[in-house]
C-alpha atoms as an extended CHARMM CRD file, in Angstrom:
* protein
*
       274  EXT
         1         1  UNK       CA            -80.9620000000       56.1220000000      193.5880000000  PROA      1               0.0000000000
         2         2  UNK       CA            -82.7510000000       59.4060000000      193.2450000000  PROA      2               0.0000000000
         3         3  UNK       CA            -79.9480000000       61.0470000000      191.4740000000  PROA      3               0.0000000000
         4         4  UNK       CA            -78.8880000000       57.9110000000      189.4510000000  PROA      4               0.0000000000
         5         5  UNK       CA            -82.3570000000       58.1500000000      188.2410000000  PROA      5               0.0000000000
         6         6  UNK       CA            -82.0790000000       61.7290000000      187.6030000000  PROA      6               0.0000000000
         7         7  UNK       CA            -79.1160000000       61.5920000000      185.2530000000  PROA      7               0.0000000000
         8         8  UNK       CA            -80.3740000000       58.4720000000      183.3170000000  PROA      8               0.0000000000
         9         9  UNK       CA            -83.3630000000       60.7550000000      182.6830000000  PROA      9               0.0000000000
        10        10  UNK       CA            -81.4580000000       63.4630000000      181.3460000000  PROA      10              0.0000000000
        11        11  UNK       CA            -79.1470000000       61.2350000000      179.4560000000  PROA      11              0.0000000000
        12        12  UNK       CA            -82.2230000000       59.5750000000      177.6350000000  PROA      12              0.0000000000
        13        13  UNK       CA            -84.0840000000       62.6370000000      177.1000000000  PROA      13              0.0000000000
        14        14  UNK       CA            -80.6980000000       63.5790000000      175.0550000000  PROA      14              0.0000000000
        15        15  UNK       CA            -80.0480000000       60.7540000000      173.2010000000  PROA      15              0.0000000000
        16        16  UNK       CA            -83.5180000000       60.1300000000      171.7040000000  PROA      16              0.0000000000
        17        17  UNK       CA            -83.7510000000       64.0070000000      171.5800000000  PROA      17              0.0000000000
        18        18  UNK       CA            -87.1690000000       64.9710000000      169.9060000000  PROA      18              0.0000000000
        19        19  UNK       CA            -88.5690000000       61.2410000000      170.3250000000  PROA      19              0.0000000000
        20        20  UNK       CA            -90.1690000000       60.3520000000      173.8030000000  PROA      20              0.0000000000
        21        21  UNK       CA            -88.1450000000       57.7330000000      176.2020000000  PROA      21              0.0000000000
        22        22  UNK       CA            -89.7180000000       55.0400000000      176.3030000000  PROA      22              0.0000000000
        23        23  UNK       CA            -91.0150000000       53.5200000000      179.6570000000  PROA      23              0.0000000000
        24        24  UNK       CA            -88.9550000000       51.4620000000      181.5260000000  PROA      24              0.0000000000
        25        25  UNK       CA            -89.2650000000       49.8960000000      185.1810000000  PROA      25              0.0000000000
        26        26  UNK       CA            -88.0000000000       51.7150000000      188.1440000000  PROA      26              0.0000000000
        27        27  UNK       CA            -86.6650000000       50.1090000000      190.7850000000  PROA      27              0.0000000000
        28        28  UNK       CA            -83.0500000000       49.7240000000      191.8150000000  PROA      28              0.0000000000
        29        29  UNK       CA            -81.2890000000       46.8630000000      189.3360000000  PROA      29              0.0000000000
        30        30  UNK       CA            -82.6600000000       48.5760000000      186.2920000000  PROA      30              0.0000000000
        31        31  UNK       CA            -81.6260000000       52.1300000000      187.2480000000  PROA      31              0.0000000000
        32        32  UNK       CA            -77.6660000000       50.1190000000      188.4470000000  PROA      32              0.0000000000
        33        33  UNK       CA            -77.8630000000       48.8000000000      184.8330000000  PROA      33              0.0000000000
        34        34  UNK       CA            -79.0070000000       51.8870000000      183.0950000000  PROA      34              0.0000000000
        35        35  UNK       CA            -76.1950000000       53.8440000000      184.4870000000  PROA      35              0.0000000000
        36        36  UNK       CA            -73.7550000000       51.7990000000      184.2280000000  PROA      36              0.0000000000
        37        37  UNK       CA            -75.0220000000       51.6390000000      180.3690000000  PROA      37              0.0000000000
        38        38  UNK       CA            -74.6200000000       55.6280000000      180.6630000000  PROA      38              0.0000000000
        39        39  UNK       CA            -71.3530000000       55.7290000000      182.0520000000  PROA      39              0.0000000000
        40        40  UNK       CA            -70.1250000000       53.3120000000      179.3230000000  PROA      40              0.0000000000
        41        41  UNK       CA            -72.0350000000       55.6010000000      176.5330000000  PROA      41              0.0000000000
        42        42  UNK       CA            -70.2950000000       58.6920000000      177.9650000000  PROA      42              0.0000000000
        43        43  UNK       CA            -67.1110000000       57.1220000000      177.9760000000  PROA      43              0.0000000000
        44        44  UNK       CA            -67.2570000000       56.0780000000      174.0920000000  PROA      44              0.0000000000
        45        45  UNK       CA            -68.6650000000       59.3450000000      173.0010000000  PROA      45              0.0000000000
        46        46  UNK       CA            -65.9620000000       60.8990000000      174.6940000000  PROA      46              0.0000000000
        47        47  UNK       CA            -63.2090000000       58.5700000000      173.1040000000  PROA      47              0.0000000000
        48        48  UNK       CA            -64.8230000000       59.0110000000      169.5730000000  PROA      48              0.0000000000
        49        49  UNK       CA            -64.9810000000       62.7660000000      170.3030000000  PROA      49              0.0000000000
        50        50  UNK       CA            -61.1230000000       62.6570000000      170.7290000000  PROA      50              0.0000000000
        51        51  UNK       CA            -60.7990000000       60.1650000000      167.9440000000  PROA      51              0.0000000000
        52        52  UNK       CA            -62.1660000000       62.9040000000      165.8570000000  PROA      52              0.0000000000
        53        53  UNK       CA            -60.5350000000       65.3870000000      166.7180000000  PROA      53              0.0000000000
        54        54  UNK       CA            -57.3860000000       64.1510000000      166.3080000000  PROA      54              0.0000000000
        55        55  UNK       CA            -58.0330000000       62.9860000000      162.7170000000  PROA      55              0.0000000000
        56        56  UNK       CA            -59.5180000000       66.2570000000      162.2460000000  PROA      56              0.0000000000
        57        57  UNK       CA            -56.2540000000       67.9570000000      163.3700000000  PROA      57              0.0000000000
        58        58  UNK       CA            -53.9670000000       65.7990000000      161.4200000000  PROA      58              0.0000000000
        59        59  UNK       CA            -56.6250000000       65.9420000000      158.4930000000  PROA      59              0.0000000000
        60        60  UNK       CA            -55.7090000000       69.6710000000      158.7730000000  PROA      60              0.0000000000
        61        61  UNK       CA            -51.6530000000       69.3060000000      159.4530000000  PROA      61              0.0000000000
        62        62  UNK       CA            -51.8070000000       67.2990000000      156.4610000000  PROA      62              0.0000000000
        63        63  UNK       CA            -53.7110000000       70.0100000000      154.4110000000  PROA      63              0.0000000000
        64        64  UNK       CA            -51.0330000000       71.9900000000      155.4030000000  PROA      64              0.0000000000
        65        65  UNK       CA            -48.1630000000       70.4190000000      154.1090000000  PROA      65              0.0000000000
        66        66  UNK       CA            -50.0600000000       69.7660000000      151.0170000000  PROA      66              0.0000000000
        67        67  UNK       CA            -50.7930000000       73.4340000000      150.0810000000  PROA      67              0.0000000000
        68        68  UNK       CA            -46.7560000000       73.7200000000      151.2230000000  PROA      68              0.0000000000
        69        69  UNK       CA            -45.5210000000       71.3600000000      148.9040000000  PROA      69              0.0000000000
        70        70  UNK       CA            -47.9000000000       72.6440000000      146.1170000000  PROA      70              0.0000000000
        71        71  UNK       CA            -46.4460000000       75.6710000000      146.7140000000  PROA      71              0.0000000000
        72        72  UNK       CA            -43.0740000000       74.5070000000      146.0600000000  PROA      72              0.0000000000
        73        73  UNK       CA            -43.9460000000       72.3770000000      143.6130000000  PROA      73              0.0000000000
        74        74  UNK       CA            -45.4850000000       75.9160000000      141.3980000000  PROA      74              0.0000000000
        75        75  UNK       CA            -42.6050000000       77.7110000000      142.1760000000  PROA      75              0.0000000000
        76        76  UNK       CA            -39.8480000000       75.4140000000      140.3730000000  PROA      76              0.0000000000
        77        77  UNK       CA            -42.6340000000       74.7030000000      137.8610000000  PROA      77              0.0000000000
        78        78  UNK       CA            -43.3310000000       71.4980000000      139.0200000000  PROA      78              0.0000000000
        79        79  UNK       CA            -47.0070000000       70.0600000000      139.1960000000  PROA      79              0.0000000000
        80        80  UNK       CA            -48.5890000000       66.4760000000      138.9200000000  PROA      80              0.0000000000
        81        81  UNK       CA            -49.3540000000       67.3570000000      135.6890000000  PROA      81              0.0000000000
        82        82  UNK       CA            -45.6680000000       67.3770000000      134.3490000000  PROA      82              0.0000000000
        83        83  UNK       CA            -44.2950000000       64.2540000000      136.0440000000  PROA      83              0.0000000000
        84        84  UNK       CA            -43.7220000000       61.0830000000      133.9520000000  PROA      84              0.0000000000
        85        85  UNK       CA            -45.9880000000       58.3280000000      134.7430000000  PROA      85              0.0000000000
        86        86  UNK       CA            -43.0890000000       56.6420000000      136.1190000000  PROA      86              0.0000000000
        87        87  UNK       CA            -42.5670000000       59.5330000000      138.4480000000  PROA      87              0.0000000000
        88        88  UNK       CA            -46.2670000000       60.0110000000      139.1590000000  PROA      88              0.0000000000
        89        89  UNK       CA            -46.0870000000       56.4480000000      140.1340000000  PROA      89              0.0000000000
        90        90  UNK       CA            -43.1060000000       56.1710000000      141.8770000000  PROA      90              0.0000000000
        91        91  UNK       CA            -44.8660000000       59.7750000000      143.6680000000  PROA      91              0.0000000000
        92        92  UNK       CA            -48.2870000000       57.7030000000      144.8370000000  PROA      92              0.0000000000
        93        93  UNK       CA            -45.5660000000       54.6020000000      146.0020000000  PROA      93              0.0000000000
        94        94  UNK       CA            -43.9760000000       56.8640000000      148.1250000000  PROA      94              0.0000000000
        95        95  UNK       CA            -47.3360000000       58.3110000000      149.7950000000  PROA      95              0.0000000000
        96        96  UNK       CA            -48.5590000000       54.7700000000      149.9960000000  PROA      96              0.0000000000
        97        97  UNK       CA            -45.8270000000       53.8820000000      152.1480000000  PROA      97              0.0000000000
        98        98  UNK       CA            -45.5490000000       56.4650000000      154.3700000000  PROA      98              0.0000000000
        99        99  UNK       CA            -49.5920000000       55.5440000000      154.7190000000  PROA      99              0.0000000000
       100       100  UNK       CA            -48.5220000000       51.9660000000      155.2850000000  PROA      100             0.0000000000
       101       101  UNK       CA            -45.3210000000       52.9940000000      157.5580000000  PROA      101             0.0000000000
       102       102  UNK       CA            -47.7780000000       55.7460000000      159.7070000000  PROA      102             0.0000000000
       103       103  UNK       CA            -44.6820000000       58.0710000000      158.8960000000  PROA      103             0.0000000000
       104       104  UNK       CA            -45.2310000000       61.9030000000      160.5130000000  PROA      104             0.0000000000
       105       105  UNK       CA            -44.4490000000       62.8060000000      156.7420000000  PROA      105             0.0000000000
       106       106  UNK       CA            -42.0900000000       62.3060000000      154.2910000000  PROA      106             0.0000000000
       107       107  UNK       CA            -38.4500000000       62.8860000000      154.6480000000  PROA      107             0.0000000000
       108       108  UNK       CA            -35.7200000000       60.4310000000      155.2970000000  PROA      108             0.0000000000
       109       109  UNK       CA            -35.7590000000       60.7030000000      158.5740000000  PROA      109             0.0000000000
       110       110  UNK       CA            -39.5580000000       59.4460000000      159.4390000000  PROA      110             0.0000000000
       111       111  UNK       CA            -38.7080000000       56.6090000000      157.0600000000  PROA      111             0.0000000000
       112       112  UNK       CA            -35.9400000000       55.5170000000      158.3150000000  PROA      112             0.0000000000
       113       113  UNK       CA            -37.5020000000       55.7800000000      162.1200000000  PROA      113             0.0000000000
       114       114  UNK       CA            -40.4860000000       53.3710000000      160.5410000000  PROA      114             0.0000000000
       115       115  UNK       CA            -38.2140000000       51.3010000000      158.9470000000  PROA      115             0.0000000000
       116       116  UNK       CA            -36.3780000000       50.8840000000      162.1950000000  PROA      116             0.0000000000
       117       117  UNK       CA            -39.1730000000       50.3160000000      163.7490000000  PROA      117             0.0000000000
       118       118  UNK       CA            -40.2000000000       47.9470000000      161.6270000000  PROA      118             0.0000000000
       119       119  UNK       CA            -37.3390000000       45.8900000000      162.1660000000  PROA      119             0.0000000000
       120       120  UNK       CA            -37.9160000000       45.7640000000      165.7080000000  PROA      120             0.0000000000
       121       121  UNK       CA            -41.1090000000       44.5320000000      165.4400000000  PROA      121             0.0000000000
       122       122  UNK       CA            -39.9280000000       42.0680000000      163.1580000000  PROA      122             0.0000000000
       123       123  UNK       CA            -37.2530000000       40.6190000000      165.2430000000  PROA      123             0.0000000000
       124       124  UNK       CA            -39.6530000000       40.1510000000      168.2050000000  PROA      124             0.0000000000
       125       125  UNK       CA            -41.9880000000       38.5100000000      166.0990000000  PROA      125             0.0000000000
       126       126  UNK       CA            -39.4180000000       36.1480000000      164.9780000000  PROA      126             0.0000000000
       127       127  UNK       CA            -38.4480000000       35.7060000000      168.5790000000  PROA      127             0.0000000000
       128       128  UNK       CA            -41.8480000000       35.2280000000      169.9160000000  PROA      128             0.0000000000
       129       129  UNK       CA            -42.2740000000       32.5380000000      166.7020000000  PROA      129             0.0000000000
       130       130  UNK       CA            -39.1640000000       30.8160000000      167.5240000000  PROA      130             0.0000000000
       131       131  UNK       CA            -40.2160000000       30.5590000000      171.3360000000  PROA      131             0.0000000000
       132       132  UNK       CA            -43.5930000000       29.4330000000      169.7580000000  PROA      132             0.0000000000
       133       133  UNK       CA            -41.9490000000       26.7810000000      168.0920000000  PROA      133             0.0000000000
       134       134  UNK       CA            -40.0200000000       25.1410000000      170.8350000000  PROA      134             0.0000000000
       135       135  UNK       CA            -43.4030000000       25.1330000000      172.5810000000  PROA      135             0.0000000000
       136       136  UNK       CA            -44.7990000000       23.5660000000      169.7360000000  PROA      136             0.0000000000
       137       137  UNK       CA            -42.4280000000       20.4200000000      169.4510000000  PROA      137             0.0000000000
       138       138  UNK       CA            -42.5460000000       19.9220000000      172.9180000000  PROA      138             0.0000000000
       139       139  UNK       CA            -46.5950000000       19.2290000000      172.6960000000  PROA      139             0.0000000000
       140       140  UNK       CA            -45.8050000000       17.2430000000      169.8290000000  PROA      140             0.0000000000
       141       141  UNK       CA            -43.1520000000       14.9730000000      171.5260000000  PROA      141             0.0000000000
       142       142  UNK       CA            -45.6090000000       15.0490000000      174.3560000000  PROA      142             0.0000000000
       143       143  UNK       CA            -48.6000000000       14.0420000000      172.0510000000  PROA      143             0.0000000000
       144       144  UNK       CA            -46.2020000000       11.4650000000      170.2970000000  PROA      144             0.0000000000
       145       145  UNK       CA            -45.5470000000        9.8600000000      173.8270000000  PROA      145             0.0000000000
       146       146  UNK       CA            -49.1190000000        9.8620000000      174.7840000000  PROA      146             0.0000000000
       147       147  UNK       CA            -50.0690000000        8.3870000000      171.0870000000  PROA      147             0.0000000000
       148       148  UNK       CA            -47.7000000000        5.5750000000      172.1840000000  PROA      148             0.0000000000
       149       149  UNK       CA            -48.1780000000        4.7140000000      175.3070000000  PROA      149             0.0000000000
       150       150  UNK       CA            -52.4120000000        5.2160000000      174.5090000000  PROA      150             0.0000000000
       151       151  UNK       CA            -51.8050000000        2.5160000000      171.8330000000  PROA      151             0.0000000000
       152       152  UNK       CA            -49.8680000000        0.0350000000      174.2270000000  PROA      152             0.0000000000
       153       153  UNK       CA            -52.3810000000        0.5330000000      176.6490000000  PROA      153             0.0000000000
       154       154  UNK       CA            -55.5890000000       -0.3380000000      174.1710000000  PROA      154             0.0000000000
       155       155  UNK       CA            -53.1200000000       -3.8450000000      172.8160000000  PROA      155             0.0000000000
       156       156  UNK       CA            -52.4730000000       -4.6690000000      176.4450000000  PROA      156             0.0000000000
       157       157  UNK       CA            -56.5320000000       -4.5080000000      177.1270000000  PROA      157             0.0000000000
       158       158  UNK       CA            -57.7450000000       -6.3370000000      174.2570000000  PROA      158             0.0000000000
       159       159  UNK       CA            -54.8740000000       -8.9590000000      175.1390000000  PROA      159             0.0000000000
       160       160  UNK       CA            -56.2850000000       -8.9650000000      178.4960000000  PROA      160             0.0000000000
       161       161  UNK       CA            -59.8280000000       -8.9470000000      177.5360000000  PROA      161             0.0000000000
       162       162  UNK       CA            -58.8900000000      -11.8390000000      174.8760000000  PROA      162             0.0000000000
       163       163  UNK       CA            -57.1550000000      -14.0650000000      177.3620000000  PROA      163             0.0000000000
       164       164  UNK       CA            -60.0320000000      -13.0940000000      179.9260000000  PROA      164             0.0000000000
       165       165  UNK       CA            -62.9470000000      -14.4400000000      177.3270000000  PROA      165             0.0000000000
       166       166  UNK       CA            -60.3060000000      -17.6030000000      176.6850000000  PROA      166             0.0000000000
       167       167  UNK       CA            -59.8260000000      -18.3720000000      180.4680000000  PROA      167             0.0000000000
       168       168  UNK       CA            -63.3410000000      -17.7970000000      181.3110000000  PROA      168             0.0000000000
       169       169  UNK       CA            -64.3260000000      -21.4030000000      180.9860000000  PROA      169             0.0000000000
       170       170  UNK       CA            -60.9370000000      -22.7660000000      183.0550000000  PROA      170             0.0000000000
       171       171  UNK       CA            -61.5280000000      -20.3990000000      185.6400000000  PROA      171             0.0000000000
       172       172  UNK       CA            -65.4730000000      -21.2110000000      185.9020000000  PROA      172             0.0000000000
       173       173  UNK       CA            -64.2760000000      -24.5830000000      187.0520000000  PROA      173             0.0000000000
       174       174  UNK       CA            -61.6610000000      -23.7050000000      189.4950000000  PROA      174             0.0000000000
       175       175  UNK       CA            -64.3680000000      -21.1630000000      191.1240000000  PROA      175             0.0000000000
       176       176  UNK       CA            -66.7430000000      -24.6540000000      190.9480000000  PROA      176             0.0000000000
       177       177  UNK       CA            -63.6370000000      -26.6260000000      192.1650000000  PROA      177             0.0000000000
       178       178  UNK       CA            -63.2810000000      -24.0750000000      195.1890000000  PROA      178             0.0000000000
       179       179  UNK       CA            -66.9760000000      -24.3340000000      195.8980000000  PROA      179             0.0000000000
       180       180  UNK       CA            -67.2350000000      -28.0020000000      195.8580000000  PROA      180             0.0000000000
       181       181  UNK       CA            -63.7670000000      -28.1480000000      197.8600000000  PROA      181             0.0000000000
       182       182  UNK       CA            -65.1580000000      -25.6820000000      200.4460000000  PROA      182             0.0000000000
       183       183  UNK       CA            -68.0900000000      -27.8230000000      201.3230000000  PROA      183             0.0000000000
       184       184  UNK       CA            -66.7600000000      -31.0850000000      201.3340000000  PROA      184             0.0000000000
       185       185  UNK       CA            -64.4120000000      -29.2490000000      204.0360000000  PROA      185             0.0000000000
       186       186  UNK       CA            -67.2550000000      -27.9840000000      206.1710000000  PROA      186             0.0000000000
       187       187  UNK       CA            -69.0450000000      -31.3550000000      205.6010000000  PROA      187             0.0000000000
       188       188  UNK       CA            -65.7000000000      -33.1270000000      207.1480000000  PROA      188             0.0000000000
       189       189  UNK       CA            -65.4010000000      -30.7390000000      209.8360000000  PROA      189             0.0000000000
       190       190  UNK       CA            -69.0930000000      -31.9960000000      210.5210000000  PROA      190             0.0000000000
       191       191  UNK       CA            -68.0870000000      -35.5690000000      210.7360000000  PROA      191             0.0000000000
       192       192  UNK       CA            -65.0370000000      -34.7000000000      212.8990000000  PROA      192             0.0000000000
       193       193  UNK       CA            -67.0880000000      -33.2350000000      215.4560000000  PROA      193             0.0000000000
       194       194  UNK       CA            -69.7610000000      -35.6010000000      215.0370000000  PROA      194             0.0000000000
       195       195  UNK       CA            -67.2500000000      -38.6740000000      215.4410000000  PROA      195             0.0000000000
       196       196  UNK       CA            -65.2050000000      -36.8770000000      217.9410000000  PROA      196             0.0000000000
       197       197  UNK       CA            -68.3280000000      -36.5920000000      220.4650000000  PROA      197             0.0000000000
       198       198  UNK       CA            -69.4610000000      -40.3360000000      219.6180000000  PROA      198             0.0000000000
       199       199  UNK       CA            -66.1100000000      -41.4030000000      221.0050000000  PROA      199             0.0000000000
       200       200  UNK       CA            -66.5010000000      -38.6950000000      224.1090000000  PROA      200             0.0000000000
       201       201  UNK       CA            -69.4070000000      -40.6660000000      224.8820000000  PROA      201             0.0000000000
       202       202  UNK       CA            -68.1450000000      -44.3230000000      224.4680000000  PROA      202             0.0000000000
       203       203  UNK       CA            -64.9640000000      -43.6530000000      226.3470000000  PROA      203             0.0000000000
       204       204  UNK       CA            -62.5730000000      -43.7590000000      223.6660000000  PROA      204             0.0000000000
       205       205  UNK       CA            -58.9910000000      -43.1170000000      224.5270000000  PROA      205             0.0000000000
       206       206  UNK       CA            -58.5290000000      -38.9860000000      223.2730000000  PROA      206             0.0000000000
       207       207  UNK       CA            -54.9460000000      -41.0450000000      222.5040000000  PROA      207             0.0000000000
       208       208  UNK       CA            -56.2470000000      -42.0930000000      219.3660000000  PROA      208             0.0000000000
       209       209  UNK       CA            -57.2140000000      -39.0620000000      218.0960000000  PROA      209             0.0000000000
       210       210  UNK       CA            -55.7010000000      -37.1630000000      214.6960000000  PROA      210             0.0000000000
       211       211  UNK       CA            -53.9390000000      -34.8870000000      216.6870000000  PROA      211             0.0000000000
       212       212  UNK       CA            -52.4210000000      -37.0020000000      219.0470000000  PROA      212             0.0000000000
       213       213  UNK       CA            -51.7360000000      -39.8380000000      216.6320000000  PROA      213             0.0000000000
       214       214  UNK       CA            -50.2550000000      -36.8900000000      214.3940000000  PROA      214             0.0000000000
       215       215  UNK       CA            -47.8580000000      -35.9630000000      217.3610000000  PROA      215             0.0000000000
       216       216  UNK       CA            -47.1930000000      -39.7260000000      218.5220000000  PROA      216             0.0000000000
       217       217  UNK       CA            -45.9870000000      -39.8280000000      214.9120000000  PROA      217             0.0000000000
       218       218  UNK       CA            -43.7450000000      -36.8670000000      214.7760000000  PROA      218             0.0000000000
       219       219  UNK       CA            -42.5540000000      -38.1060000000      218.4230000000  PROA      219             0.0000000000
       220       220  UNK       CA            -41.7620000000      -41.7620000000      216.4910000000  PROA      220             0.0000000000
       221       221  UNK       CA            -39.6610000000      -40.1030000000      213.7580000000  PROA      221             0.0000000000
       222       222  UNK       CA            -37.8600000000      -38.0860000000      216.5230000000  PROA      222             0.0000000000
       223       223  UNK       CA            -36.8530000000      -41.5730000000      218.1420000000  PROA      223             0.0000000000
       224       224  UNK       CA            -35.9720000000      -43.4610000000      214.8680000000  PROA      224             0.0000000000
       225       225  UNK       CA            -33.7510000000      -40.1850000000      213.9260000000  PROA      225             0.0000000000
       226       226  UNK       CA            -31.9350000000      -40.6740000000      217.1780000000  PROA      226             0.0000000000
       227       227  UNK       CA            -31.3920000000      -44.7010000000      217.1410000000  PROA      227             0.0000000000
       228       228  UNK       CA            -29.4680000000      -43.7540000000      213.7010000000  PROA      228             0.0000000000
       229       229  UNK       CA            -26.5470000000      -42.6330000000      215.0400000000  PROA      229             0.0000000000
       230       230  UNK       CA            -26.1000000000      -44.9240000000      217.9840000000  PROA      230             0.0000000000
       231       231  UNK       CA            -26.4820000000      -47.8330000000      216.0400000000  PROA      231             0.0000000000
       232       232  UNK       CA            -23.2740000000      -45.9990000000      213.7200000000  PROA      232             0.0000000000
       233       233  UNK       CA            -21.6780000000      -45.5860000000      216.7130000000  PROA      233             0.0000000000
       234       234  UNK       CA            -22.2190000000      -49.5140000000      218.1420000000  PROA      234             0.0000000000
       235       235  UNK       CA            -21.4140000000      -51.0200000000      214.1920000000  PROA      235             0.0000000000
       236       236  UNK       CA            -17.7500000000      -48.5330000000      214.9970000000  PROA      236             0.0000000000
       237       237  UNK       CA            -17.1060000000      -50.3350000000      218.2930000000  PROA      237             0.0000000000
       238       238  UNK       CA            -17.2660000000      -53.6240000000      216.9560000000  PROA      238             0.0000000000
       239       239  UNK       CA            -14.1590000000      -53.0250000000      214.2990000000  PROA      239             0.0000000000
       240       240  UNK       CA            -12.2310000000      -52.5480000000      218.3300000000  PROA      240             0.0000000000
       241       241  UNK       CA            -10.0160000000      -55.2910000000      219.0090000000  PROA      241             0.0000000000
       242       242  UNK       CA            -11.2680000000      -57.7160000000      221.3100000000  PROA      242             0.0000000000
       243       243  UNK       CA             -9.3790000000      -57.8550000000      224.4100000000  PROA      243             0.0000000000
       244       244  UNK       CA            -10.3270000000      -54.0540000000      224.7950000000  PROA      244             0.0000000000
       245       245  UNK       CA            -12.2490000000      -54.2120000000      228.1250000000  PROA      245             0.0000000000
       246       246  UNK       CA            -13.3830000000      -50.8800000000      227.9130000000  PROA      246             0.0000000000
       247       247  UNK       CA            -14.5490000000      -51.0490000000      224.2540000000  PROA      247             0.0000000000
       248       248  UNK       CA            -17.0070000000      -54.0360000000      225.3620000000  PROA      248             0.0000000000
       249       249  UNK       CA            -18.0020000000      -52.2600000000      228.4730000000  PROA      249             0.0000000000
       250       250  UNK       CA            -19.1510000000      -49.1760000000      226.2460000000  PROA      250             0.0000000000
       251       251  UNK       CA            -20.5780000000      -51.6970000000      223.2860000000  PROA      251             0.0000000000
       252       252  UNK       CA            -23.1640000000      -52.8270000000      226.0970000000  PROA      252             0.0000000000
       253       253  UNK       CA            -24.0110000000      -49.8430000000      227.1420000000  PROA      253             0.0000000000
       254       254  UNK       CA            -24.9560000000      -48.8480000000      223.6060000000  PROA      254             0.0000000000
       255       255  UNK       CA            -26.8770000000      -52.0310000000      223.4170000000  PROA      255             0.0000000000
       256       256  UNK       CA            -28.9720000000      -51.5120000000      225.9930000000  PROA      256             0.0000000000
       257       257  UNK       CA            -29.8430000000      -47.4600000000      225.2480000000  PROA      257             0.0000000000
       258       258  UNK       CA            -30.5410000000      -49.0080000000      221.7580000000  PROA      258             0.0000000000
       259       259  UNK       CA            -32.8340000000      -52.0860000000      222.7850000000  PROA      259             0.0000000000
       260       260  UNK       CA            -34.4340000000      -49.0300000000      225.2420000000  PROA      260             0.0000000000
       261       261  UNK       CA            -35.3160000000      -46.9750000000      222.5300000000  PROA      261             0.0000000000
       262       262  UNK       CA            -36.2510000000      -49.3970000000      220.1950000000  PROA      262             0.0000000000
       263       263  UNK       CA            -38.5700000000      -50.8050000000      222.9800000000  PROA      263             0.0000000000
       264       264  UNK       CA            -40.2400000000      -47.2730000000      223.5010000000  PROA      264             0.0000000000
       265       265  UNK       CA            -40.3070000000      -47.1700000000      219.6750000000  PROA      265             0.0000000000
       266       266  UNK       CA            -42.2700000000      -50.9380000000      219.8330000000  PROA      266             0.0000000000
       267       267  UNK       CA            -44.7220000000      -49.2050000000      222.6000000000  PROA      267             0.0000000000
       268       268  UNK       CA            -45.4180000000      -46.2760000000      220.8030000000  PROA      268             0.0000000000
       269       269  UNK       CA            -46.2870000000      -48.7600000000      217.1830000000  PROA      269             0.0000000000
       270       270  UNK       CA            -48.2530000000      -50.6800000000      219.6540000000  PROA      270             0.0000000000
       271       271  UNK       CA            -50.4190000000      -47.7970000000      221.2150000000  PROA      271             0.0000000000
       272       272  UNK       CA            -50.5700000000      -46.7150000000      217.1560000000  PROA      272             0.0000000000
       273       273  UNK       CA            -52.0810000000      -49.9530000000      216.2360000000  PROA      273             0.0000000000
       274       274  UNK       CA            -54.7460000000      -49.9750000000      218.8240000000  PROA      274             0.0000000000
């Protein structure tokens, strides 16, 4: 930090010159920052020293060919003096574009070099506006999409939202509906249990319970499904002719699995009924 410090000091010293530096703190961010300020400094003053000496030199070059062509001009008697305002205009035209073109001078060759050069840099412009371009209808197909679908997307809310404020009211009373449903179950599952253990404790056959009536019921439709077809089978054996020995033999044996299940199906009304 010691020599940072050292070389800041110089370098203020020399840029206020006769003028004291003013006081500054010293510890080690401001004496980073003030060199790094220095370094910067140096590196412009040396870029503007260049700069200037480089328009300097071409200040002179151009001095140069001036005096030449004055020269010239004096010794085929021609001066600014005797050209025709068309030809002292067309004269400052020409300078002006070599000026314009940043031509080394001007003979044919440097202006046709700028010219070309010119060209090239229009063509890539063009290029780089064309590629621009493409870029440019592709946002605005993208943006024309979006527009869209942002639009269908706002109508399909405020339908929503519409048909939400008109179905309010409907589905108020199904949520009431639901409530009052739900605990009229609970209050029946209450009674269930409550009736359930009343007939626990008088003794009541479980037999007459929901579920077992339920499956006594299921078990009654089972049997009535089956008499069905026996009892199409018996009404086909009595079209047989009569002195068939077997047909009667087999028409009693119908008659008595069908008087067997409709007795079971008697018991099981019976046992229903109690």
């Amino acid at each position: 930090m010691n020599r940072q410090h050292q070389e800041i000091q110089v370098w203020l010293e020399k840029l206020f010159g006769d003028q004291s530096v003013p006081a500054y703190e010293l510890n080690q961010f401001t004496v980073g920052f003030l060199h790094d300020v220095m370094l910067r400094n140096e590196r412009k003053e040396k870029e503007c020293s260049l700069l200037i000496e480089d328009l300097r030199q071409k200040a002179e070059e151009y001095n140069a060919e001036s005096n030449r062509l004055e020269n010239i001009l004096k010794k085929i008697s021609l001066t600014s003096a005797s050209l025709s305002k068309s030809g002292e205009m067309s004269l400052r035209t020409l300078a002006n574009l070599a000026l314009t073109l940043q031509t080394k001078d001007a003979s044919d060759t440097s202006f046709i070099l700028a010219l070309q050069h010119l060209d090239d840099q229009i063509r890539q412009t063009e290029h780089a506006r064309r590629a621009q371009q493409k870029i440019l209808n592709r946002l605005k197909e993208k943006i024309k999409t979006a527009v869209i679908t942002h639009s269908d997307l706002t109508n399909s809310l405020d339908h929503l939202e519409k048909k939400n404020i008109e179905e309010q009211p409907e589905m108020e009373k199904h949520g009431r509906d639901i409530q009052f449903i739900r605990s009229k179950v609970k209050e029946y599952k209450s009674h269930v249990k409550k009736l359930e253990g009343h007939l626990e404790k008088t003794g009541a056959d479980p037999s007459v319970h929901h579920d077992s009536l339920v499956k006594r019921s299921e078990e009654l439709e089972k049997l009535r499904q089956e008499i069905i077809p026996l009892r199409t089978q018996m009404e086909a054996y009595h079209g047989l002719p009569p002195d068939a020995i077997k047909a009667h033999m087999k028409l009693d044996e119908m008659k008595e699995r069908v008087a067997s299940l409709e007795e079971q199906l008697t018991k099981k009304i019976d046992v229903m009924l109690l």
